[in-house]
Steps between C-alpha positions, in 0.01 A plus 500: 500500500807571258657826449329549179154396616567763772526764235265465344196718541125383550357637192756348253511158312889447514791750564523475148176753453592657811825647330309564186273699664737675729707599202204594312390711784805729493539521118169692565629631807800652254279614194373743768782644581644522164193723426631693787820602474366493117316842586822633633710439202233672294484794722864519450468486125247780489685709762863434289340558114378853664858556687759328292821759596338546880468125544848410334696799723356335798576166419884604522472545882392098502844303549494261236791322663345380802150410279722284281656345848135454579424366174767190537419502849076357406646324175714286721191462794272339175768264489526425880107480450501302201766215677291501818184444317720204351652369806126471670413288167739253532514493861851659594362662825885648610530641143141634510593656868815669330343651209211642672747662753743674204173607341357633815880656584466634108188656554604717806789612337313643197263709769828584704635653150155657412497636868822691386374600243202684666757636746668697210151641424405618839900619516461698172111632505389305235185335748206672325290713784578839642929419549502455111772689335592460097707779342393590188127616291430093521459478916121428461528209243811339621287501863280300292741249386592452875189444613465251221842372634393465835145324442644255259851455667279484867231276371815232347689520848158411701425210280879392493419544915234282508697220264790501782234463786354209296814387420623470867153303624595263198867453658345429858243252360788327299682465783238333683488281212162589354611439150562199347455355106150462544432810614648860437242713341570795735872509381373525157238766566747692618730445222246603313460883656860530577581491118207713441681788782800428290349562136368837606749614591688381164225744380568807756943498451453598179188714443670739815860457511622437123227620205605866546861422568643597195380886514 
């Protein structure tokens, strides 16, 4: 049986519908969780139109340098993702091995940043709960903006932990030489979420680090 027969699941004509379907199937799989982190960025609409000068003081305790580190940091990762999606399509199994590897290595360096980040937080009181301290009348709003911070910010890292895990079992099946020409739907599956991680937080930089930078 060749590799791509091998593949190729029962229920399927050709790999040809099986990578239809499989990309279909996480299109959905994404529509779903755009609704989700959809709810957030309404919540943090609502929760900013009733504290504009609460939410934009507490944005200033956000370092916008390391989110714009962060920001190059996933921009450059879509590309590593984009060239290993490539490199499975034409067959270039070393190139596909070293551009899954930079974006895994890209990925763990934006969580080691964000992990600073969170440090500071902890460091400076700014973790909503019972340890919160804000000086000023606004200390019960701009609590609010960090626990919108932290869901939104938390929910991004998990999925961004997930994408590494699935990029690493991606790396250890291309090794083994699972991919070929014929058949690489997983590497584009996973393309597929990985620039959706990446997009969101396109979305998240500026909404929390730069629209109330210029108060």
């Amino acid at each position: 049986m060749s590799e791509a027969h091998s593949a190729l699941a029962e229920q399927f004509r050709d790999l040809e519908q099986q990578r239809e379907v499989a990309s279909l199937g996480m299109w959905v799989f994404l529509v779903t969780e755009i609704m989700f982190f959809g709810g957030l960025f309404l919540a943090y609409a609502v929760a900013r139109f009733l504290h504009p000068e609460a939410f934009a003081e507490a944005s200033h305790h956000l370092n916008v340098a390391l989110g714009g580190i962060n920001t190059a940091v996933l921009i450059a990762s879509s590309l590593t993702m984009a060239l290993a999606v490539h490199a499975a399509q034409v067959g270039q199994r070393r190139a596909l091995m070293g551009f899954l590897t930079l974006t895994a290595a890209l990925g763990c360096v934006f969580l080691l940043i964000k992990g600073i980040e969170y440090a500071d937080k902890f460091q400076h009181h700014l973790v909503p709960g019972s340890a919160f301290s804000f000086a000023g009348p606004e200390a019960r709003p701009a609590e609010l903006f960090f626990s919108l911070y932290f869901a939104m910010t938390g929910l991004h890292a998990l999925h961004m932990v997930i994408g590494v895990g699935v990029v690493v079992v991606l790396l250890v099946r291309a090794w083994k030489g699972r991919y070929s020409v014929q058949y690489h739907i997983p590497i584009e599956v996973a393309g597929l979420y990985w620039h959706f991680v990446d997009i969101i937080w396109i979305f998240l930089f500026p909404l929390l680090y730069l629209i109330d930078i210029h108060h």
